[in-house]
C-alpha positions as CSV (number, residue, x, y, z in Angstrom):
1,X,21.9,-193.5,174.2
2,X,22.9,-197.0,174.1
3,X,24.5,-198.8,176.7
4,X,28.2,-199.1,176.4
5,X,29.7,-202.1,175.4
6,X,30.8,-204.8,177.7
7,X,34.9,-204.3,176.6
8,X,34.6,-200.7,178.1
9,X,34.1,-201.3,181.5
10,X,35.1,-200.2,184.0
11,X,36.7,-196.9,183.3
12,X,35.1,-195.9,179.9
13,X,31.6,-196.2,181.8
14,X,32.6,-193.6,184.3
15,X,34.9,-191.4,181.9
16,X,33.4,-192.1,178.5
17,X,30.7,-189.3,179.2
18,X,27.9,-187.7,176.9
19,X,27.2,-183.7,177.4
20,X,23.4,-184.9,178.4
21,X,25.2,-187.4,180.9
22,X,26.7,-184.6,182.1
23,X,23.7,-182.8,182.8
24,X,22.1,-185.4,184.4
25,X,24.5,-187.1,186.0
26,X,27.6,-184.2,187.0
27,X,30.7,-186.1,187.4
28,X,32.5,-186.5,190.8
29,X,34.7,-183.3,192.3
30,X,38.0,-185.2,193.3
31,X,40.3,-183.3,195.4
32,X,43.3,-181.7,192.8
33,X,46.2,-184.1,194.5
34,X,47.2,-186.7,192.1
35,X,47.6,-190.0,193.8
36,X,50.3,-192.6,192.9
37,X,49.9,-195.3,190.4
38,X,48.0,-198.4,191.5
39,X,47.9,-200.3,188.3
40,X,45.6,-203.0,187.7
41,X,46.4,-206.6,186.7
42,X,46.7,-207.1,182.7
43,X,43.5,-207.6,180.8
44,X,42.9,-211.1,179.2
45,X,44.8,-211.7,175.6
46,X,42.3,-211.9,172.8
47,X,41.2,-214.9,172.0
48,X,42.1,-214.2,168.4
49,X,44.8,-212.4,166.4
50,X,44.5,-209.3,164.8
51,X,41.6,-208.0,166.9
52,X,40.2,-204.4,166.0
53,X,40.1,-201.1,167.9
54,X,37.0,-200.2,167.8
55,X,35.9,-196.7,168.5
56,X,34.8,-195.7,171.8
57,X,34.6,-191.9,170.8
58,X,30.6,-191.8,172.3
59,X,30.1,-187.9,172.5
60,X,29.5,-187.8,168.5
61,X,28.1,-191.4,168.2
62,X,26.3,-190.5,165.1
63,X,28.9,-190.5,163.1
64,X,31.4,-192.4,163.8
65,X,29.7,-195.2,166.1
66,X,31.1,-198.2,163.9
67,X,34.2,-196.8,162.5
68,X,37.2,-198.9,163.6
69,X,40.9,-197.2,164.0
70,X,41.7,-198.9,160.6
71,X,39.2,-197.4,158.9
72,X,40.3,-194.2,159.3
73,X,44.2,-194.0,160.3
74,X,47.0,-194.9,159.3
75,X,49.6,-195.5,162.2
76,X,53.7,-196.2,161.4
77,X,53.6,-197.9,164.9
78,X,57.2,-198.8,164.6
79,X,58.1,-194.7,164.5
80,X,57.4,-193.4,167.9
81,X,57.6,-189.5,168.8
82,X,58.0,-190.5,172.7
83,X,57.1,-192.7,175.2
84,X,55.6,-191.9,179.1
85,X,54.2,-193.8,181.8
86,X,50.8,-195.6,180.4
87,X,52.0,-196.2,176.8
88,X,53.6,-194.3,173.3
89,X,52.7,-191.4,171.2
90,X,53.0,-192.6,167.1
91,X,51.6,-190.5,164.3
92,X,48.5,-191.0,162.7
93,X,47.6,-190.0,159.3
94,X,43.7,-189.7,158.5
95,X,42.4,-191.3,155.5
96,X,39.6,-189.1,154.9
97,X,41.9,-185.8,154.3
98,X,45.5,-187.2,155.0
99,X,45.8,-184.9,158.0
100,X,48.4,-185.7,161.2
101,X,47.6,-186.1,164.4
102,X,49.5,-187.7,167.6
103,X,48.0,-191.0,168.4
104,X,48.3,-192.0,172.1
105,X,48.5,-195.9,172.8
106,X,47.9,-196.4,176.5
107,X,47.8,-199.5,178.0
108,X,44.7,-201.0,180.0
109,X,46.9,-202.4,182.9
110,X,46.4,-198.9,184.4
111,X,42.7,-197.9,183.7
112,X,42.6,-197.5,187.1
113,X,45.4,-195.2,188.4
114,X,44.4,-191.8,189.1
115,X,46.3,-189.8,186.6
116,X,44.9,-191.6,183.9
117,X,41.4,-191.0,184.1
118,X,41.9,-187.6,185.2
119,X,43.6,-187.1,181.9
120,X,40.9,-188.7,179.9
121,X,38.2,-187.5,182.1
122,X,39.6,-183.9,181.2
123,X,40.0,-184.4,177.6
124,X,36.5,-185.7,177.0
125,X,35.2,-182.8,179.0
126,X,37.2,-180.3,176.6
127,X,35.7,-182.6,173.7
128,X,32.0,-182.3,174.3
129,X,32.7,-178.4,175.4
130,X,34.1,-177.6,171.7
131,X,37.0,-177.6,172.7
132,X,39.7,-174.2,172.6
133,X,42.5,-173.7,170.0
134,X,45.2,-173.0,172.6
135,X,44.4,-176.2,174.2
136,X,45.9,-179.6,172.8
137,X,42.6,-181.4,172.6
138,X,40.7,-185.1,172.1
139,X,39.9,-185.6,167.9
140,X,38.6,-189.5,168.4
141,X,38.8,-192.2,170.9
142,X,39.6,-196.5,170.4
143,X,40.1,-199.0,172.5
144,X,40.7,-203.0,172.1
145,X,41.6,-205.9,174.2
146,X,45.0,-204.3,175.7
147,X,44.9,-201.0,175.3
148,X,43.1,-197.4,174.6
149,X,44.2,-195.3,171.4
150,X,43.4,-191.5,172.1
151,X,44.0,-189.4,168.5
152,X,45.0,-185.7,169.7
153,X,45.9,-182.9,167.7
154,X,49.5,-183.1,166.4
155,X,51.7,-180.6,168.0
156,X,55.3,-180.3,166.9
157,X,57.0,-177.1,168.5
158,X,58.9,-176.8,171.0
159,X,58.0,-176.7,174.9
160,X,58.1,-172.9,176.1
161,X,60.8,-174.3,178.7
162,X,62.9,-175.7,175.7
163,X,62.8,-172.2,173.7
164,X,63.8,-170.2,177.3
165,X,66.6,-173.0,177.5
166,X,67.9,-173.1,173.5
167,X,67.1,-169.2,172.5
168,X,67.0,-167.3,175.7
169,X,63.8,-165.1,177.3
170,X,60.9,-162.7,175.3
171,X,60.8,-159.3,175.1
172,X,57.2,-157.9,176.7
173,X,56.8,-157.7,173.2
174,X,56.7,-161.3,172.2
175,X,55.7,-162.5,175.4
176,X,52.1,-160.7,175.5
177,X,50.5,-162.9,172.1
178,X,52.1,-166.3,173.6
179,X,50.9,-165.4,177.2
180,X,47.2,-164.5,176.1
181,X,47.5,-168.1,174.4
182,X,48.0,-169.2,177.8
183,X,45.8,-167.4,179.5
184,X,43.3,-167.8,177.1
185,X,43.9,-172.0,177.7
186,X,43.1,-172.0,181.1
187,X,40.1,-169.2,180.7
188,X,38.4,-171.5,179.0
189,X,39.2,-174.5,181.2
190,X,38.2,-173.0,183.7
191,X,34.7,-172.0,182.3
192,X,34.0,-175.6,181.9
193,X,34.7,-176.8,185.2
194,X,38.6,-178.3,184.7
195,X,41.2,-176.9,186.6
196,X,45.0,-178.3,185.4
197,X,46.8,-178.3,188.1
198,X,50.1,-178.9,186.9
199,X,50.7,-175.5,184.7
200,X,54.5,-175.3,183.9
201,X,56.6,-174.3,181.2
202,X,57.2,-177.7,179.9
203,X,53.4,-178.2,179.3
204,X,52.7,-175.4,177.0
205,X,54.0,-176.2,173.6
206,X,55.1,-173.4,170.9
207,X,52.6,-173.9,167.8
208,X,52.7,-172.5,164.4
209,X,55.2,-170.6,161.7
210,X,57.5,-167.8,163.9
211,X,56.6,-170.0,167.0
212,X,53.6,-167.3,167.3
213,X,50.8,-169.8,169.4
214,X,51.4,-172.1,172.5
215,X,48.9,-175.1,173.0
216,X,48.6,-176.4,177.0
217,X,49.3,-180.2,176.8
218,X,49.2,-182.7,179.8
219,X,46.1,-183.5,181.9
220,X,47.3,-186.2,184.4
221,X,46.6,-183.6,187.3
222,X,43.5,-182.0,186.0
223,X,40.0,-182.2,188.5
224,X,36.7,-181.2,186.9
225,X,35.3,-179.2,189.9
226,X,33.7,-175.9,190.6
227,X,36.4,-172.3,190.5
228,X,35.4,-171.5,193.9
229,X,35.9,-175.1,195.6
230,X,38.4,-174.4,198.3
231,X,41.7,-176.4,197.7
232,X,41.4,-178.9,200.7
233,X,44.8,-180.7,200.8
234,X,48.0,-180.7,199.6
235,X,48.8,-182.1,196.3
236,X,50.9,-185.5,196.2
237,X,52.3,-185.2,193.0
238,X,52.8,-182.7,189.9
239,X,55.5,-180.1,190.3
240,X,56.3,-178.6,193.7
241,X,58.2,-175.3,192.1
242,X,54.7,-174.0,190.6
243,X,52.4,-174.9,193.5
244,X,50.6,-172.2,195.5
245,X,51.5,-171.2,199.1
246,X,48.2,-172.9,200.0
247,X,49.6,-175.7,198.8
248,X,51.5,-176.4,201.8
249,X,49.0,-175.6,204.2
250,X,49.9,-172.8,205.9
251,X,47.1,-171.8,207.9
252,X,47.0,-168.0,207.7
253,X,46.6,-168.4,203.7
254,X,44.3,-171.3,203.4
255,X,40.7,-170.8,201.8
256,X,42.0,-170.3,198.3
257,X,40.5,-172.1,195.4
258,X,41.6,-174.7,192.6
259,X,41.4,-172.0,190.1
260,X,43.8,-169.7,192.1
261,X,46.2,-172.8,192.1
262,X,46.3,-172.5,188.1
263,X,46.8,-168.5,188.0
264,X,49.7,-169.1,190.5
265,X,51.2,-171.4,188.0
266,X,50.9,-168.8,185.1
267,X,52.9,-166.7,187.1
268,X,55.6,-168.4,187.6
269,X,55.5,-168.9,184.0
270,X,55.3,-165.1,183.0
271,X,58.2,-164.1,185.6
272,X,60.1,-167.3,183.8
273,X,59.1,-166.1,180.4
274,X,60.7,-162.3,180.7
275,X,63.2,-162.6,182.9
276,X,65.2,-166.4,182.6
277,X,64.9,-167.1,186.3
278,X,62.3,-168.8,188.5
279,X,61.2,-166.6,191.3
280,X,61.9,-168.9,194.1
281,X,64.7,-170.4,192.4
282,X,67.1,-168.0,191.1
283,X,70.1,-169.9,191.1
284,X,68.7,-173.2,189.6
285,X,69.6,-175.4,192.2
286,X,67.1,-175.1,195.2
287,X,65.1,-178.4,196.4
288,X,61.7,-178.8,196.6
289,X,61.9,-178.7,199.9
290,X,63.9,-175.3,199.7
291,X,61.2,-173.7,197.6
292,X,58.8,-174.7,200.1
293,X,60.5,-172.8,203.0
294,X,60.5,-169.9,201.1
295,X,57.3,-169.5,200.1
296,X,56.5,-170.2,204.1
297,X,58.8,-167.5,204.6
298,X,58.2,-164.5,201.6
299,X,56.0,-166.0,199.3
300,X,56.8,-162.7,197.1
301,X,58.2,-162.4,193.3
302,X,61.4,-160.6,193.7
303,X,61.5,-157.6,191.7
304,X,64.2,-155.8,192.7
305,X,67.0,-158.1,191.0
306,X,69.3,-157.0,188.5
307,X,67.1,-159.8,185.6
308,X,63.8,-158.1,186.7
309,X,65.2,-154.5,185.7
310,X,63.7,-154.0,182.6
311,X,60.3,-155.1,183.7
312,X,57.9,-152.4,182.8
313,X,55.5,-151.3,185.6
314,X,52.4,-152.9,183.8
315,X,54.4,-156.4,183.6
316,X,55.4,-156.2,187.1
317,X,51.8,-155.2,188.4
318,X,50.7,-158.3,186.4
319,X,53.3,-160.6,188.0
320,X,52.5,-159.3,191.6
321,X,48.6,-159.8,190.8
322,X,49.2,-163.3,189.3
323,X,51.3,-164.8,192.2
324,X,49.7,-162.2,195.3
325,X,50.2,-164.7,198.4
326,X,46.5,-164.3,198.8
327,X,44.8,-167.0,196.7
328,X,41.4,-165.0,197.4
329,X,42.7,-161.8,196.1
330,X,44.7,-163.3,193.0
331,X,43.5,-162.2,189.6
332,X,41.0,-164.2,187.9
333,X,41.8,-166.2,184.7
334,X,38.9,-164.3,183.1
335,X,40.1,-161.1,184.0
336,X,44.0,-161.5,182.7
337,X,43.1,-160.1,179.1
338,X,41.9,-156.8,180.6
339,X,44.6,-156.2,182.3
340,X,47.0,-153.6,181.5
341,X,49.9,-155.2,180.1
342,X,47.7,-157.4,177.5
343,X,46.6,-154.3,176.2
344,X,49.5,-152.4,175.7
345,X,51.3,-152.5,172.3
């Protein structure tokens, strides 16, 4: 493997990875809080106009080593489909087979702050892994002068927390395909060694015709660490509603593990997804801080409201499994699909 280019340091030397660099070198095992931006100073302008994005994409080298972005996308750069923290999302168009994708334009000025290489730290792992179908993944990698270009796959449905907003909840019916996409997503994370962190409704996106597929989107929280590392400290950022119990540290319930953390998450989700109401929030209005006191207090789906009537016994045994208040006792990712309610019809 040859050295990376000068232009890449610092970050793409420590997040640019090889699967043999994995082997022989196994990344860091950050703790899963995600700290606040700290932004580095802008690069230097180049020295020339119309300087090329070269590809930076090193985990199929072979290929595509001396490609630049030019060669094989076409971007409309003045059409953006949204715009976040570290840059825009435009559409590229491929010239070899004239397929979409989302490109991402981030800038360097924040190569260093946290959430960004944990994002691209994540994505490259998902790359050199093969990659899952329920998972929005990494299709190339460029960088020049000012900033990275990250081509994903192109995914244009809605969020699940737009459809439970614009059409209303699923039958168990229509929940079980979309919620084995989920859990299938985060199965295979973690099986490589990436927990998310940050699962929420607005980070699975519907996919395909009669909105039958979700895709999980949104890595700025992922860690790469081991499924039985216990969960040392409280997160600083992502969303307060979905975290754990552990997460705030109450003594008699610590020694869970980052992968319990996720399977917490898809609870919320699937209690969200059937009955309209978030378990700990059922009128919509609670703080974070409000949420917090009661999951100190009951940290237990309720079950017995008039929205959770129609829950069948199998869907309710899967909630109480999914979010039981003991991380070590909460149901494995792996084991979601042979549970009951994923089998019925």
């Amino acid at each position: 493997m040859p050295p990376l280019p000068s232009p890449l340091a610092p970050i793409l030397s420590a997040l640019t990875l090889t699967t043999l660099y994995y082997i022989a070198h196994p990344p860091p095992q950050p703790t899963p809080s995600c700290e606040s931006p700290s932004p580095l100073p802008l690069p230097p302008k180049p020295s020339k106009p119309g300087h090329v994005a070269r590809n930076c994409m090193i985990a199929n080298r072979r290929s595509i080593r001396a490609r630049s972005l030019a060669s094989k996308y076409t971007v409309n750069w003045s059409d953006t489909l949204g715009t976040g923290a570290y840059g825009s999302v435009h559409i590229a168009q491929s010239l070899d087979n004239n397929k979409l994708f989302a490109m991402k334009r981030m800038s360097k000025r924040y190569t260093s702050d946290g959430a960004f290489k944990r994002e691209v730290t994540a994505l490259l792992r998902i790359w050199d892994e093969g990659g899952c179908e329920c998972v929005s993944g990494l299709k190339d990698m460029y960088e020049d002068e000012e900033y990275y270009y990250l081509v994903m796959d192109l995914v244009t449905g809605d969020e699940v927390f737009s459809h439970l907003i614009n059409v209303g909840i699923w039958t168990e019916s229509e929940a079980r395909p979309l919620f084995a996409n989920m859990a299938s997503a985060v199965t295979f994370l973690h099986s490589i060694g990436i927990i998310h962190a940050d699962l929420k409704p607005e980070n699975f996106v519907l996919e395909g015709s009669g909105d039958v597929m979700v895709k999980l989107v949104d890595f700025g929280c992922a860690s790469i660490v081991s499924d039985n590392r216990p969960l040392s400290s409280r997160p600083v950022s992502g969303t307060t509603a979905y975290w754990p119990p552990e997460c705030f540290g109450i003594e008699s319930r610590e020694g869970g593990t980052e992968g319990s953390l996720d399977m917490w998450g898809l609870g919320v989700i699937f209690y969200i997804m059937l009955t309209g109401l978030h378990p700990f929030d059922l009128t919509g209005m609670a703080t974070d801080d409000e949420i917090e006191i009661i999951l100190r207090g009951s940290p237990v789906p309720p079950l017995d409201i008039p929205q959770a009537a129609h829950l069948s016994v199998d869907a309710r045994d899967l909630i109480l499994k999914l979010m039981n208040p003991d991380p070590m006792l909460r149901i494995k990712a792996a084991q979601i699909m042979e549970h009951p309610f994923m089998k019925s019809k």
